[in-house]
C-alpha positions in Angstrom: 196.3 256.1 61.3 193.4 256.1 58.6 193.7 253.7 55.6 194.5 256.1 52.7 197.4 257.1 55.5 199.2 253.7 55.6 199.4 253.2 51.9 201.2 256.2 51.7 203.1 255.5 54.4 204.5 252.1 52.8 207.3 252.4 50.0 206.2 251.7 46.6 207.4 248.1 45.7 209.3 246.3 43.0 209.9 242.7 41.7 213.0 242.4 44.2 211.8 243.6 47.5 207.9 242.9 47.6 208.4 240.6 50.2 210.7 242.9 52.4 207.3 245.4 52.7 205.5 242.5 54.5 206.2 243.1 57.8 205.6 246.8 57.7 202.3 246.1 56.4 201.4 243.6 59.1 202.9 246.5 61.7 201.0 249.3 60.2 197.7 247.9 60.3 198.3 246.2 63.5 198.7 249.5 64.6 195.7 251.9 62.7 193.5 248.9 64.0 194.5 248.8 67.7 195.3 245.0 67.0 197.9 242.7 67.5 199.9 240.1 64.8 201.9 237.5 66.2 203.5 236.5 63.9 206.5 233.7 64.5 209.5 233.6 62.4 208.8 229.9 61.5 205.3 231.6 60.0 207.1 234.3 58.3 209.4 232.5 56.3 206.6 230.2 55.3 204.7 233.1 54.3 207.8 234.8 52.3 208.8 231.5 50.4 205.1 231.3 49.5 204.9 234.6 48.0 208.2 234.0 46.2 207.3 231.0 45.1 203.7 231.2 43.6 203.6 235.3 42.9 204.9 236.0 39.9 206.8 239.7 40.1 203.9 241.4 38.2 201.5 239.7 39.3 197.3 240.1 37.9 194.6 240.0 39.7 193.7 236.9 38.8 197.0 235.4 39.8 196.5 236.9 43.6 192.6 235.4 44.0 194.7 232.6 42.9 197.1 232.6 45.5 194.4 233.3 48.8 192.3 230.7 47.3 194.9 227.9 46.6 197.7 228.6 49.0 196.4 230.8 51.9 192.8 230.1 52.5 193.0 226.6 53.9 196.7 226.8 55.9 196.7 226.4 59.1 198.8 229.2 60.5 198.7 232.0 57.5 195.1 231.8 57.0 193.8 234.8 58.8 196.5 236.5 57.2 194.5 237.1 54.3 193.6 240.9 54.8 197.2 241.7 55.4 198.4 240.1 52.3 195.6 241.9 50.5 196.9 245.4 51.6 200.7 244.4 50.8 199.2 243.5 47.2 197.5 246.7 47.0 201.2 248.7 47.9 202.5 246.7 45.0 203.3 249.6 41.9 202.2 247.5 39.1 199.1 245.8 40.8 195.5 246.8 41.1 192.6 244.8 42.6 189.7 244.2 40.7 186.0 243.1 41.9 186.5 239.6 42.3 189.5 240.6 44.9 187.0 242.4 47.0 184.5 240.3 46.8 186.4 237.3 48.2 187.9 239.8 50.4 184.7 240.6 52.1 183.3 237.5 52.0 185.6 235.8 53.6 186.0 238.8 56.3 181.7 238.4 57.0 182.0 234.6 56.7 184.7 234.4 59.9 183.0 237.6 61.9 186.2 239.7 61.0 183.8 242.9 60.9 186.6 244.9 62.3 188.7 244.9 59.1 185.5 244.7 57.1 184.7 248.3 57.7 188.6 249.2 56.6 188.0 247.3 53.2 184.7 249.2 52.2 186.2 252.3 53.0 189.5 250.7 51.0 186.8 249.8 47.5 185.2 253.6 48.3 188.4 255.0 47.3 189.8 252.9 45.3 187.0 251.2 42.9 187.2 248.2 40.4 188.8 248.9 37.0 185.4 248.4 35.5 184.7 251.3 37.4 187.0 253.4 34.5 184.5 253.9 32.2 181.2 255.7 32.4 179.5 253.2 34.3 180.5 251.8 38.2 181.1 248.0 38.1 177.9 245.9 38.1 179.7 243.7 41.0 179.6 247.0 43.8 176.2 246.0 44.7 176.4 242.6 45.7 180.0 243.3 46.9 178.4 245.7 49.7 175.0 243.7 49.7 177.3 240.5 51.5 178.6 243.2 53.9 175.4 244.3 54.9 173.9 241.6 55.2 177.0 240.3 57.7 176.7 243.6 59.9 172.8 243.2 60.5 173.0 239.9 61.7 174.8 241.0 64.4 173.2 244.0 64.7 175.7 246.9 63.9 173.4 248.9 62.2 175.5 252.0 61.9 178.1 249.9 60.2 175.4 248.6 57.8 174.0 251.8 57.0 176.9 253.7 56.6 177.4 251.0 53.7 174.6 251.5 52.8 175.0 255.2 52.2 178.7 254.3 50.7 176.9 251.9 47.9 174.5 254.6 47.1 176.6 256.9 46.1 178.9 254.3 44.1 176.4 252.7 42.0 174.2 254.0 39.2 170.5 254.1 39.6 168.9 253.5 42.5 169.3 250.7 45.0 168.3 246.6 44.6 165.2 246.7 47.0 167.0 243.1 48.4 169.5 245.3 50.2 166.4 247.2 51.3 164.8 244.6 52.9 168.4 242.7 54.7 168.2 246.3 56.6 164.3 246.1 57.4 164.7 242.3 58.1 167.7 243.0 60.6 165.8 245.9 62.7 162.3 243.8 62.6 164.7 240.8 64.1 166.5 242.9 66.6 163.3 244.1 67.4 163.9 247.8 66.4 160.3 248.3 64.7 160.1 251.8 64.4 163.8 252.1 62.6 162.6 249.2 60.1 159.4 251.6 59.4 161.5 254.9 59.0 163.7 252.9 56.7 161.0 251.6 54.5 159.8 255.3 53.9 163.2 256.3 53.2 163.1 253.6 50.5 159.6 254.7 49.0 161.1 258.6 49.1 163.6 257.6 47.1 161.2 255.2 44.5 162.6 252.1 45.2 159.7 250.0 44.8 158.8 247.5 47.5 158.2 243.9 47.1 156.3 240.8 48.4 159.2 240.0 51.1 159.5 244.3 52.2 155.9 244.3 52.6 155.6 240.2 54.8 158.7 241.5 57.4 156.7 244.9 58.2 153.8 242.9 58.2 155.2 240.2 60.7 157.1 243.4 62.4 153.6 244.8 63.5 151.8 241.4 64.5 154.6 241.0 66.9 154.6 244.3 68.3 150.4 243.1 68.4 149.3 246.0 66.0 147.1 243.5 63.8 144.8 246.7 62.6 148.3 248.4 61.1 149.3 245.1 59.7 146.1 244.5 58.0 146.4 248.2 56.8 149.7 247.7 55.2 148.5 244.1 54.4 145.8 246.2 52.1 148.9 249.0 51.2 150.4 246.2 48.9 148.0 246.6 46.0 148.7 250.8 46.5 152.2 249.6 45.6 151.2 246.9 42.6 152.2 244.3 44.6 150.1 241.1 45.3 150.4 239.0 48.5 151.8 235.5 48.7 150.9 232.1 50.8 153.4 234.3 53.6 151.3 237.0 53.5 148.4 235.3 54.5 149.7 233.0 57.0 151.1 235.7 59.1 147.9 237.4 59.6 146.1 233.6 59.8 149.0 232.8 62.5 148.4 236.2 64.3 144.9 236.5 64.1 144.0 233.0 66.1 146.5 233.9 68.4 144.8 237.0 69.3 141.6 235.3 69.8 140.3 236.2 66.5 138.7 233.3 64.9 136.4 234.4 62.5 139.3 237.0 60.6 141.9 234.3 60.9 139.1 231.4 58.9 138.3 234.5 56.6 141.6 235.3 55.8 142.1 231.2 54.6 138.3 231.9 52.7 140.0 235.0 50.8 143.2 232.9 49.8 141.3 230.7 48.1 139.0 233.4 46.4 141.8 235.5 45.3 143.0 232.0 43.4 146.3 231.2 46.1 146.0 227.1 46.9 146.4 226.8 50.8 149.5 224.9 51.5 150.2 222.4 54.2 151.7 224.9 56.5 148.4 226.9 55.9 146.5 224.3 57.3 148.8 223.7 60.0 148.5 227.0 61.2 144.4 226.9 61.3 144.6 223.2 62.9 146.9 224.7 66.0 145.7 227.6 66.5 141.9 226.0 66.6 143.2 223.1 68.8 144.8 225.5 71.1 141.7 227.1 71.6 139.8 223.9 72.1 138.1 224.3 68.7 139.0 220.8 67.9 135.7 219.8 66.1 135.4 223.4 63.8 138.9 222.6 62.6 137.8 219.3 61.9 134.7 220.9 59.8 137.3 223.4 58.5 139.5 220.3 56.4 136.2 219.0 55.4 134.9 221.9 54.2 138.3 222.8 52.7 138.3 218.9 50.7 134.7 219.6 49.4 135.8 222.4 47.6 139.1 220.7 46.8 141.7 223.2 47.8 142.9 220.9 50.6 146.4 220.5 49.9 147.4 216.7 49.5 150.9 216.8 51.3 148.9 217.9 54.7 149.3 215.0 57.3 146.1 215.5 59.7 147.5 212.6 61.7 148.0 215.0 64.8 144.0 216.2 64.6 143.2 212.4 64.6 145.2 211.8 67.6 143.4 214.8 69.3 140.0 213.4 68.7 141.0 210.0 69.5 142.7 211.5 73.0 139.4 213.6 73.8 137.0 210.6 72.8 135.8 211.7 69.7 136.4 208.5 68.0 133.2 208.2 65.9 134.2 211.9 64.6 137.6 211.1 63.9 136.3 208.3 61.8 134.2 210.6 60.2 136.6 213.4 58.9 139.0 210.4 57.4 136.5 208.9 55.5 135.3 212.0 54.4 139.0 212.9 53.6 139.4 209.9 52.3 136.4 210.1 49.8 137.7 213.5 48.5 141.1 212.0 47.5 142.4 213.3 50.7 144.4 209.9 52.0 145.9 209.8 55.4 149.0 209.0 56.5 150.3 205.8 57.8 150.4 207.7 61.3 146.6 208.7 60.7 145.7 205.4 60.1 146.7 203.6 62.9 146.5 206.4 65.4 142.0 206.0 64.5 142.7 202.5 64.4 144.4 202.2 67.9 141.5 204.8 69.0 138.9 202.6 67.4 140.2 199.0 69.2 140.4 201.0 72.4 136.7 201.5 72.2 135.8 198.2 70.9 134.7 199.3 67.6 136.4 196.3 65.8 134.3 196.9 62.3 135.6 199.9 61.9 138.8 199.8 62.7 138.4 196.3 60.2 137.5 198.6 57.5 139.9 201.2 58.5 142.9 198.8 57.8 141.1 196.7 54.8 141.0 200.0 53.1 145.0 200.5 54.1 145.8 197.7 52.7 143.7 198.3 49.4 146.0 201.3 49.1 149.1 199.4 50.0 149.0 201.3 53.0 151.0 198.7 55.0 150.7 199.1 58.6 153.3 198.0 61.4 153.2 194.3 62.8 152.1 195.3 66.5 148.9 197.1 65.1 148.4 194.5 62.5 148.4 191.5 65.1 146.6 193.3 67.6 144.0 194.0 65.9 143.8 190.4 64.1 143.7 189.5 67.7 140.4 191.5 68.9 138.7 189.8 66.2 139.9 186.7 67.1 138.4 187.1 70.8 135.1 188.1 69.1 134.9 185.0 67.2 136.4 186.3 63.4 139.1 184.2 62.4 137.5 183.7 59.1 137.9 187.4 58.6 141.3 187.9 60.1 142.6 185.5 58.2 141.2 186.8 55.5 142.7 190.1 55.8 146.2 188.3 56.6 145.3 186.8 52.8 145.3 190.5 51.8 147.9 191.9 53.1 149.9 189.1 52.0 149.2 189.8 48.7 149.6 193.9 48.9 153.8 193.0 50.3 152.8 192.6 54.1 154.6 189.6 55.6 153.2 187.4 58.3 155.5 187.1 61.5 154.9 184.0 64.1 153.2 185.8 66.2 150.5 186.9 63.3 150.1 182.8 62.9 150.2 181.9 66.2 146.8 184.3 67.0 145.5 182.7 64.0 146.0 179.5 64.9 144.4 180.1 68.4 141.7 181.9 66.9 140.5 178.6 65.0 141.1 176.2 67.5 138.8 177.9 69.7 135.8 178.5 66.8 136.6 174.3 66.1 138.2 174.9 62.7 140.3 171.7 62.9 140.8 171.7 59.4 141.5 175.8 58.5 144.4 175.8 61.6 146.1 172.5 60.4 146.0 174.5 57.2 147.8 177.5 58.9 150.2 175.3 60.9 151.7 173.4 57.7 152.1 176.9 55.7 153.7 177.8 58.5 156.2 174.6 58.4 157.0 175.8 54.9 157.7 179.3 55.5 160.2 177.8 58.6 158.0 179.5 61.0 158.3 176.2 63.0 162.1 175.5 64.8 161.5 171.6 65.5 159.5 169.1 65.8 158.5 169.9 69.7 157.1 173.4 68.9 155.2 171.1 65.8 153.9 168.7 68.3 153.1 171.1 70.7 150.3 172.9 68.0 149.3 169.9 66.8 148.3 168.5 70.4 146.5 171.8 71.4 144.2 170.9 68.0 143.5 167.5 69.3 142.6 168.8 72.5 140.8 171.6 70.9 138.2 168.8 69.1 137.9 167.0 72.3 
């Protein structure tokens, strides 16, 4: 039984027997849907008293959104009874719905994958549209109404449901089309991998003058790199100024992305070369894209010469964390470069991250290069860089074992002063460090600041560090 066939199949209505029709409406559709409504009679005399009780006997449309939103929406058992209370509303003589019926009508059909009774509604808002509708122009709410819809039936990939909404919008609104609808449609046949429907679609919408934008143009483009057509992407990458379109940071990252994973190096870099010429900043996820896809080709040291070359000119973005590059060079042995491209970072106004820093200054005590991971962290700290304990102490330690308490202690001095608090365990290397240069005097020093600070339990652990001096001088 079709729609149009049911409501004239139920009996109009009046203020003492609305709730009688009930039933029949949740038979008839039950019935024209191929679907069953068990419906218990504890449920149905919840659902009458509820429509007694909060309906008014002429009842607006205002006061029905009212009632689905208030009393039906959020009940336990009558909740997916929504659609069949719609249809009883619409059988009602003195009640018509309006836009903001159907739209919570189909939104809430989409949002709970109730496609099945979706497809009823449209065809219900077809022939029956919003009282705005009465005038010369349709409703301005049919587009966005259907636009939901759509957008529900492509992500599960019922096309023919989506364009046949399509079609049924088209011929309700005036003018042409919101090219957003156009692209849900391209988006859901370039994600369900249905390429060459997305392309007959987007001539479609040029045939009938919708005018593409930015996001049309990215999906096809993305649609042929996947299908590894780079030439027709670049060629519809070049079709956007045809259109009087410009390309965004999406634009060129899909053909950056693409392009190195293709094995094409040199148009990938130039591509990141003509952002910055055509006056687009490169973002961190551009330079995430370059740094990967070079890595992944074992191009580790051009992507380091890559960021540099990118800081020099200063379009090096400042929220790009490099960290994982350092690691890479640190993990291959290229220390020394490494410690190159942060300083050189660094000088630009380029400053790592925490990770950076300690990844080069892990990589850096690994080799024994203990000056420069001692100017790594000095500079840290001058930022207020503050590192964690374990890389702090470990490295105060290495320069303890080459004979530079002096200077670790003086960099304890400094991070003290930049919010860095000393543990035990930063004292104790101190400490240690002294009594082997001699220093009676600098680690009695340490060991009373540490009594102060309550670094020292009792008086054993105090005897203990004050023996191992007195042994130390002997």
């Amino acid at each position: 039984m079709g729609f149009q066939k049911f409501l004239k199949s139920i009996p109009k209505s009046t203020a003492s027997d609305r709730t009688s029709l009930l039933p029949l409406a949740l038979r008839t559709i039950d019935s024209s849907l191929g679907t069953t409504t068990d419906l218990t009679p504890v449920a149905q005399n919840q659902l009458n008293q509820l429509i007694e009780t909060h309906l008014k006997s002429s009842f607006t449309a205002k006061d029905f959104l009212s009632f689905l939103k208030n009393r039906i929406h959020y009940h336990p058992i009558l909740t997916n009874l929504d659609f069949y209370l719609f249809n009883y509303a619409a059988s009602v003589d003195s009640f018509r719905h309006d836009h903001t019926t159907f739209e919570w009508m189909v939104r809430t059909l989409a949002i709970t994958h109730r496609l099945q009774y979706l497809t009823t509604l449209l065809q219900f808002i077809s022939s029956n549209p919003c009282p705005c509708a009465d005038g010369i122009f349709s409703c301005p709410k049919t587009e966005p109404i259907y636009r939901f819809a759509i957008n529900a039936y492509c992500k599960v990939c019922r096309f023919d449901d989506a364009l046949l909404a399509f079609d049924t919008m088209r011929r309700l609104i005036d003018g042409k089309p919101d090219v957003a609808v156009c692209n849900i449609i391209i988006h859901g046949f370039v994600k369900f991998k249905h390429f060459d429907k997305a392309l007959e679609f987007y001539h479609r919408m040029i045939g009938e003058r919708v005018k593409p934008d930015v996001i049309t143009f990215n999906t096809l483009i993305s649609g042929y790199c996947k299908n590894s057509q780079l030439g027709l992407a670049l060629q519809m990458f070049k079709e956007m100024k045809t259109h009087g379109c410009s390309p965004n940071v999406v634009s060129f990252n899909t053909l950056i992305k693409w392009f190195l994973l293709d094995g094409k190096i040199e148009e990938g870099i130039g591509m990141a070369y003509e952002m910055t010429e055509m006056g687009w900043e490169i973002s961190a996820v551009t330079c995430e894209i370059l740094v990967d896809g070079l890595c992944r080709k074992g191009m580790v040291l051009k992507a380091c010469d890559l960021l540099i070359c990118f800081s020099m000119k200063k379009v090096l973005p400042r929220t790009f964390d490099y960290s994982e590059l350092i690691e890479r060079l640190c993990r291959e042995g290229n220390v020394v470069r490494a410690t190159e491209l942060v300083d050189e970072l660094w000088r630009n106004g380029n400053l790592p991250s925490l990770i950076a820093c300690t990844t080069l200054i892990e990589g850096l005590r690994i080799t024994r290069k203990i000056d420069e991971a001692y100017k790594i962290m000095e500079k840290m700290l001058q930022e207020c860089m503050l590192p964690d304990s374990v890389t702090f102490n470990c490295l105060l330690s290495d320069m303890c074992d080459a004979g530079r308490a002096k200077e670790a202690n003086k960099m304890r001095l400094l991070g003290l002063n930049k919010g860095s608090d000393p543990d035990t365990v930063t004292y104790n290397i101190l400490i240690s460090g002294f009594k082997r240069e001699g220093k009676k005097k600098e680690s009695e020093a340490l060991v009373e600041e540490m009594l102060d600070l309550g670094f020292i339990p009792d008086i054993a652990t105090y005897n203990r560090l004050v023996d191992g001096q007195a042994k130390s001088k002997s």
